[in-house]
N, C-alpha and C positions, 0 to 999 in steps of 0.2 A: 604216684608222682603227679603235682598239678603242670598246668601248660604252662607256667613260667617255668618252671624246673626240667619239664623236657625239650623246654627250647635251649635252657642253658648249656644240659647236654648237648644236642643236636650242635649247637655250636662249638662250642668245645672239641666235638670230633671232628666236624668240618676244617677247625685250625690247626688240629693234629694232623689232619688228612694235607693241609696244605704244607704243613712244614716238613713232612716225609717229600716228598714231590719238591720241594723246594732243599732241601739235603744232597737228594738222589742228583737232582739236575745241575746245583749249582758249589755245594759242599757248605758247611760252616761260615768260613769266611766273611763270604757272601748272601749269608742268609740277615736280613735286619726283620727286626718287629712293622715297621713299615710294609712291607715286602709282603708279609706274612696278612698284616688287615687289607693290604689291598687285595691280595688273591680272595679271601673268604666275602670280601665285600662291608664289611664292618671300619667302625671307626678304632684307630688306634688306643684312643681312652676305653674301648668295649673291649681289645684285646687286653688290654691290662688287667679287665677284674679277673681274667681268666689265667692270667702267668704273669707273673710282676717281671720278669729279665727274659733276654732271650736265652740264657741260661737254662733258666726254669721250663722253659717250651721245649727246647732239645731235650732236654731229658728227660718231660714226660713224654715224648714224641717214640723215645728209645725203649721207655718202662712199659711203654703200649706195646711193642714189640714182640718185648721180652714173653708181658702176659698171652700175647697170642701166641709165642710158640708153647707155653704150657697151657694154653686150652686146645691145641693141636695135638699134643700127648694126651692131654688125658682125653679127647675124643676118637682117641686108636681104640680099636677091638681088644678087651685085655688080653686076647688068648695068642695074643703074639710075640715071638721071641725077643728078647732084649735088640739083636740084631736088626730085625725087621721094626722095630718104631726108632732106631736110630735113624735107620734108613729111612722111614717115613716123614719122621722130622726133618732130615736133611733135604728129602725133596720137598716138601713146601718151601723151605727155607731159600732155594733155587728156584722155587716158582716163583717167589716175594722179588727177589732178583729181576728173575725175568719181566717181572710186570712193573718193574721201574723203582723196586721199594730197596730197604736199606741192609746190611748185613749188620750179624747179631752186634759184632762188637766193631767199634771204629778205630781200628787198629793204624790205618793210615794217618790219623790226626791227633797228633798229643795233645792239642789243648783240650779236645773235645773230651778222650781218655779222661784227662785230668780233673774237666769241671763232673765228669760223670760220677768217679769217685767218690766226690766231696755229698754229690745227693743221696740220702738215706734211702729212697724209692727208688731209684735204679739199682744202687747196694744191694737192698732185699731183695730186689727182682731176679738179679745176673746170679746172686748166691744162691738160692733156692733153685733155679735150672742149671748151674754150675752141679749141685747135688744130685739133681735129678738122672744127669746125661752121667755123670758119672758112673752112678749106680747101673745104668745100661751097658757102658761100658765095662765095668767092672763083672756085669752079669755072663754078656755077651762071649766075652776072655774067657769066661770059666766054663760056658757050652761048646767053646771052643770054635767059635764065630771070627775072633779077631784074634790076631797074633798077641800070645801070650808073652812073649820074652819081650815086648813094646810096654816100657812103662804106662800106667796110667794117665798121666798127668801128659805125655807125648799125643796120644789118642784123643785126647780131651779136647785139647788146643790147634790140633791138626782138624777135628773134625769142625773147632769154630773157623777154622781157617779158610774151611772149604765153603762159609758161607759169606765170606770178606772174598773172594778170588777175583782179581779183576779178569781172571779167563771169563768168565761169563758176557761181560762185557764186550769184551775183544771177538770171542766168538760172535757174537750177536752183531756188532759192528764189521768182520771182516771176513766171517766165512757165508757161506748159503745151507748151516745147518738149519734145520729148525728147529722150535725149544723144544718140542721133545725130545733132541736128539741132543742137543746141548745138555739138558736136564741127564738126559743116561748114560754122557761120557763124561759129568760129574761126578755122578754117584760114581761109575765106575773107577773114576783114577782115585776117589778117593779111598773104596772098599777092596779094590782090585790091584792098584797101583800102576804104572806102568809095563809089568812085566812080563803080559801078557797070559798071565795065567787066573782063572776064571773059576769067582767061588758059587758051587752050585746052589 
């Protein structure tokens, strides 16, 4: 790759970097392509070669995501149970959290939902880790990790759920945990649930 090409990069992730950080703080809405080249320092015509709508930036901002949580799977030890890379993925996913970033799916915003849909790269992205977690799930049930008599499809969507929670938020703004301890009574209520009973 020559140095024109790895600048283009370099930038490119620098705007990706800035429209996570501008999501996380300000939501959708509120995000403009303006907003987006002033933070990176670029001119609005330079953000364009790189995303024609701010459409197209959300979503690769999202597909970026998606990809880092299946290079976080596949950079698990393979000799670990379906259970334990759930879990592992779930805690990154709560660390992304913590450190300001975004949860997998934007469940709170139909428009966003919606424009996500309609992009073929975010499409392939969600359905190939949609497969993935599945198959964990599906593993996990059968070593008898997760409650069997819980449909699939219930576990699936609950475990994305747990990384949209605005508890993480609310904790972080209104208790004196600290993330670690935020991070373990996630995992917790999510693998453990409420009822006080703790799987070894």
């Amino acid at each position: 790759m020559n140095f024109k090409d790895r600048a283009f990069c370099l930038r490119e992730a620098a705007i990706l970097d800035a429209t996570t950080e501008t999501l996380a703080q300000r939501g959708f809405d509120q995000l403009t392509m303006d907003d987006i080249a002033v933070r990176v320092g670029i001119s609005k015509p330079s953000l364009y070669k790189h995303f024609k709508s701010r459409e197209d930036l959300v979503a690769a901002t999202m597909t970026r995501l998606l990809h880092r949580a299946q290079d976080t799977l596949n950079a698990l030890q393979p000799d670990l149970s379906a259970y334990q890379q759930l879990t592992a993925l779930l805690t990154w996913a709560i660390d992304v959290r913590l450190a300001g970033g975004l949860p997998f799916l934007p469940s709170t915003n139909a428009n966003i939902r919606d424009m996500l849909m309609r992009n073929a790269d975010y499409m392939s992205a969600i359905t190939l880790l949609n497969l993935r977690i599945m198959q964990l799930v599906q593993q996990a049930k059968a070593a008898g990790d997760l409650n069997p008599e819980l449909p699939d499809t219930v576990i699936l969507f609950s475990y994305y759920a747990r990384t949209c929670d605005p508890t993480v938020e609310f904790l972080q703004t209104f208790s004196d945990l600290s993330p670690e301890n935020i991070r373990q009574h996630m995992l917790d209520v999510c693998f453990q649930g409420l009822s006080g009973i703790r799987k070894d």
